[in-house]
N, C-alpha and C positions, 0 to 999 in steps of 0.2 A: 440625729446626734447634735446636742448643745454643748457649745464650749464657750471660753472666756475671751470676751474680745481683746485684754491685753497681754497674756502669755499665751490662750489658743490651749489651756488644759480643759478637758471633760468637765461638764459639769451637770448636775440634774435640773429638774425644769422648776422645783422651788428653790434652788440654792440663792439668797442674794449676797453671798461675797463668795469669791475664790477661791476655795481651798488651798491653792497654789500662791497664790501673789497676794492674796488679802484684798485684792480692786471688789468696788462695787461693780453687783452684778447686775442689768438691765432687765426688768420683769418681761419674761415669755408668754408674750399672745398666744392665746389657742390657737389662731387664724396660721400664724408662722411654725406653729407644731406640725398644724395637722397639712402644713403646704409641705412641711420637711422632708412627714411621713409618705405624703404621699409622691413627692419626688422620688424616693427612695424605690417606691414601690415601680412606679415608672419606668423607672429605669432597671430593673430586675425581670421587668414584662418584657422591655424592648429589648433586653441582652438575648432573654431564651427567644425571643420572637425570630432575631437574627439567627441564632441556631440552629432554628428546626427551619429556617429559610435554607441557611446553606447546608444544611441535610437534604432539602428535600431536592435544593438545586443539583446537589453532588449525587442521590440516589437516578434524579431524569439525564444528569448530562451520561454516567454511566451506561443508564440503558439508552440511551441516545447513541453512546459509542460502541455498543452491541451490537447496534443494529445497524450501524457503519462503519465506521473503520475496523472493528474486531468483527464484521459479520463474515457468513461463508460466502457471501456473494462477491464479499471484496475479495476475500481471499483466490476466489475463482475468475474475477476478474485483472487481477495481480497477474496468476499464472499465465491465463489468456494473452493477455496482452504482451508478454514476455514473448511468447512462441509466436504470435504475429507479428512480432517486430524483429524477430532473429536474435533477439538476444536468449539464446537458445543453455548459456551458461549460467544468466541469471534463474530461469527456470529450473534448471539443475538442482542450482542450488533451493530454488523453492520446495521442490519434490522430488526425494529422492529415484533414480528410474531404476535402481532395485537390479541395474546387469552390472555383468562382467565390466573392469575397467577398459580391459581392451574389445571392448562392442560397444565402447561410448565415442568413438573417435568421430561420429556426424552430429555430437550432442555438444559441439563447441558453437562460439561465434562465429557468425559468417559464412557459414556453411551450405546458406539458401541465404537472398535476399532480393529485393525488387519483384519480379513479377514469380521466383520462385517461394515466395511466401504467399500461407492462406491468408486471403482475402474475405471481404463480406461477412466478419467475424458475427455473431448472435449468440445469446445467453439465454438461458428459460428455466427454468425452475420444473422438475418433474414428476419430484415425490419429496414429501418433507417429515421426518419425525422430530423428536426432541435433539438427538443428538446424531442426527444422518440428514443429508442432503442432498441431492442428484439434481444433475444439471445435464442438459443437451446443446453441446455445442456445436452450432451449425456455421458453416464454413463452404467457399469456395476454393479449387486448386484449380489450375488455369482454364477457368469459367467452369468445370466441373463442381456439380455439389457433393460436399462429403457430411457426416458429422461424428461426431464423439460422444461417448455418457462417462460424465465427470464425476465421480460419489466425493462425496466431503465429509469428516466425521469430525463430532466435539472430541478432543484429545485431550483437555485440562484447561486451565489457567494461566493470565499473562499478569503479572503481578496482583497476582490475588482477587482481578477485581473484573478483569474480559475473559471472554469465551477465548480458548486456542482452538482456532477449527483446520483441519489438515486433511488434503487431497489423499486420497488413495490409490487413485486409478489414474495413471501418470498420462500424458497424450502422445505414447509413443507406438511406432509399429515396428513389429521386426521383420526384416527384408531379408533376402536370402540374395547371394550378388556371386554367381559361378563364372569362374573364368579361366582360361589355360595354368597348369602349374609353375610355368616359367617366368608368370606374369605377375611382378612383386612391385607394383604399385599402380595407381591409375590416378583421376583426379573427378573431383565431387563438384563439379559447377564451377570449375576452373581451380581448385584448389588440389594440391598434389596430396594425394593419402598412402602412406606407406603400410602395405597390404601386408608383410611382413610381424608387423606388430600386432595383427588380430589374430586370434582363435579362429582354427580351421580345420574343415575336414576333405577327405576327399571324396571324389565321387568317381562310383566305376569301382573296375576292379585293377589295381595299382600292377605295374609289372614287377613281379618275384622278383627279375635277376638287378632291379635295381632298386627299387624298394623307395627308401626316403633319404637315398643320397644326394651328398651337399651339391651334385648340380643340377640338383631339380629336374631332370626328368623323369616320365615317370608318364605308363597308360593311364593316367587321370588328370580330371581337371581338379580345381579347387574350388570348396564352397564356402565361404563367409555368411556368418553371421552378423550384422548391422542393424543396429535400433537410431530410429531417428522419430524427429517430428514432424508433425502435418505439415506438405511440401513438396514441393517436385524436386528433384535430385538426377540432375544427369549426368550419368556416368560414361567414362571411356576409357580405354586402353589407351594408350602412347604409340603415333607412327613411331616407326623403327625400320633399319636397314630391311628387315627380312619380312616382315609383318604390317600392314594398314592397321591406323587407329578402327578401333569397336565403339561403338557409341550406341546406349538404350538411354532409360528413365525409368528412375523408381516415381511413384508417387500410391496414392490411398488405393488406385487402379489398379494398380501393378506392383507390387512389392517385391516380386520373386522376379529379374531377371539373370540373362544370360549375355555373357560378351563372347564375341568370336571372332577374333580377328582373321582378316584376309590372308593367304599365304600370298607373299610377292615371288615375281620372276627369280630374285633374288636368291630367296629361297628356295627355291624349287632348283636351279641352275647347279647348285652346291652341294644339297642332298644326292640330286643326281651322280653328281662327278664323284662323289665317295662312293656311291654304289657299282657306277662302272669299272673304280679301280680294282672294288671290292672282288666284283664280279669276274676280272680279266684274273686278278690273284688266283680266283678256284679256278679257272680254268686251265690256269698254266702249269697245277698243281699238276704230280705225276703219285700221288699217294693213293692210298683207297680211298682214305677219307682226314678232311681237314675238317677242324673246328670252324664253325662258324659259316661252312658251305655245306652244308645238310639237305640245300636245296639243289645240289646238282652231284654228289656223293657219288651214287647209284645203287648203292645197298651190294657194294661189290665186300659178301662176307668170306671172312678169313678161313671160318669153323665150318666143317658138315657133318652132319651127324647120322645121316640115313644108313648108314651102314657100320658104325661102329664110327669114332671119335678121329678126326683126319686134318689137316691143315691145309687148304688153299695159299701157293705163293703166287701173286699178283707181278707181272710185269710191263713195263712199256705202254703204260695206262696214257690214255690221250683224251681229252674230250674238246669235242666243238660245239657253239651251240650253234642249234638249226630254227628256230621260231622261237619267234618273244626278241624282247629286248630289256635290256636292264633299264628301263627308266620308268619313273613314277606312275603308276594307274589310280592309286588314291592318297590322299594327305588330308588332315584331319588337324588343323591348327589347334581345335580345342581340346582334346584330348592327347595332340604330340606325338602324331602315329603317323606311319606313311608305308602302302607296300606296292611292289614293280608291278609291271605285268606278269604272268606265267609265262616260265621260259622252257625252251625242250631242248635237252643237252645229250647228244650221242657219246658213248663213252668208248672207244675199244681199249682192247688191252689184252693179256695171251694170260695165262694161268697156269698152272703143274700142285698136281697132290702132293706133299711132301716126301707119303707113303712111296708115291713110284719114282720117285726124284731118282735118276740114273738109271731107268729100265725104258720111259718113255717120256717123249720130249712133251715142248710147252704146246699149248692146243689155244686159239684166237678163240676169242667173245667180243661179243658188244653188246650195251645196252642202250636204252632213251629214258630219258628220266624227265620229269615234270616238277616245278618249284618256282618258288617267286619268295625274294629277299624285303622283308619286314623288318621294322624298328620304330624308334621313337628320336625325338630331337629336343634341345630346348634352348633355349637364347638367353645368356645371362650377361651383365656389364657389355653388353653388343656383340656377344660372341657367341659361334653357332656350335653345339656340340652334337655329333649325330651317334647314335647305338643302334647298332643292327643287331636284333633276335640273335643267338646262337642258334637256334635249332630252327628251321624251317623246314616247309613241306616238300618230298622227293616221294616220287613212285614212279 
């Protein structure tokens, strides 16, 4: 483009005055046309030149960040290293683990760390499509080898321009943790877990005459359900007045344990002595039969019927016992059960049919009877509650 060197208007290449200001205009060398034109042109080359440079730079950094920071491998190294290091919430939130909230309570911080974290961590690559990827992650738990198969899928786009690539297959196990019904908390590698707030079932068959009452006893233990990460996890009961702490380990080995605590002298000394009192109550008892003494009764019946429909009165009923003794022969901390020895109870006592009531006096029996007193117990805020069976065995 030619213009005028004193006002700077356009001008063509024979113009010799100004159109604009009237100044003379200086004759245009072909040499300064054809340098003009070809500046122009130069620089129209180097403008696109630069743009299909940062095209092409912007198309390789792209697939450059495909192939790292947006690839499945980071993605699966993200994860990885989350659960190696116990930050077991970060992971969380990486991959959803798809349970219950209340069977997430070992998917927190802190829940394993130092030697109960997998160790010896490795990555591999094991099958690959367009938009799936599988990985084996091989790992140690205390010098044991374990591993995992990790799937990774293309799920979309991160602002229009990277792969979204998302885990599937979370790195969790589900453990199975049974332990007495009484027993409403424990602790996870020193950390206290209230057992109360998880989803549970029972195990065994639960006692009818007590069912799922608020003092938690009951002929069953409890089983939880727990999802955690790759990891040792040792668990225990809580010493207590009546009970020694329990202590096992979950880990890849062993997912399914069982706690049992010891019964103490404690306990055992207490159940006794309600059973004795228990025990001395029926025998003092001058009835045919009391609730809750079924095991020493005698099956002294009221009704006969062999000869048409008659009534039995019972008097002066006595019983002693002669073998056995009312104290513990079995106890069973995990399921909350405990029965005596068999005890042998001689009953006397005199009888009259109704029917001859005032033609013939009362006539002596005696019987022996055989039974042993059953129940269950449970220990709640440190306090011992015992239930004895109503009905036990007599013959």
């Amino acid at each position: 483009m030619f213009t005028c060197p004193k006002c700077h208007a356009s001008r063509s290449f024979n113009d010799r005055f100004c159109t604009q200001c009237g100044a003379d205009l200086p004759k245009i060398s072909l040499s300064n046309q054809a340098r003009t034109i070809f500046l122009a042109h130069s620089k129209a080359f180097i403008t696109g030149f630069v743009l299909c440079a940062v095209f092409m730079l912007g198309a390789i950094g792209i697939v450059i960040l495909n192939h790292t920071v947006f690839s499945p491998r980071r993605t699966v190294d993200a994860y990885v290293t989350a659960v190696s290091e116990g930050r077991f919430s970060s992971a969380t939130a990486m991959v959803d683990p798809k349970v219950d909230v209340k069977e997430r309570v070992l998917l927190s911080d802190g829940m394993a760390a130092g030697d109960h974290l997998i160790k010896d961590v490795s990555v591999s690559e094991q099958d690959s499509t367009r938009d799936s990827k599988t990985y084996r992650i091989a790992y140690t738990v205390n010098g044991l080898h374990a591993d995992r198969i990790l799937t990774v899928e293309r799920t979309g786009r991160t602002w229009l321009l990277f792969d979204r690539w998302t885990i599937t297959t979370p790195m969790l196990t589900k453990a199975s943790l049974t332990v007495p019904r009484y027993v409403d908390s424990i602790t996870v590698n020193g950390k206290t877990v209230d057992l109360t707030q998880i989803s549970t079932s029972l195990q065994g068959e639960s006692d009818s005459s007590t069912g799922d009452s608020s003092d938690g006893s009951s002929k069953s233990a409890h089983s939880y359900a727990l999802y955690l990460y790759p990891g040792s996890y040792d668990v225990a009961t809580k010493d207590s007045k009546y009970l020694t702490a329990a202590t096992n380990r979950i880990d890849d080995y062993a997912p399914s344990i069982i706690l049992k605590p010891q019964a103490k002298d404690t306990l055992k000394t207490e159940i006794n002595d309600q059973i004795k009192q228990h025990v001395d109550e029926c025998l003092t008892s001058h009835e045919t039969s009391d609730a809750g003494c079924g095991f020493i009764n005698g099956g002294l019946e009221t009704d006969y019927t062999d000869y048409g429909y008659d009534t039995k009165k019972y008097s002066n009923i006595n019983r002693k016992l002669t073998a056995g003794s009312p104290t513990l022969n079995e106890l069973n901390p995990l399921d909350s059960t405990f029965r005596t020895d068999d005890m042998q109870v001689h009953i006397t006592y005199q009888y009259q049919w109704a029917s001859l009531e005032g033609f013939m006096g009362p006539t002596s029996g005696e019987n022996d009877v055989t039974g042993a007193v059953s129940g269950s117990f449970s220990v709640k805020n440190g306090q011992l509650k015992v239930l004895l069976d109503d009905s036990d065995s007599d013959e």
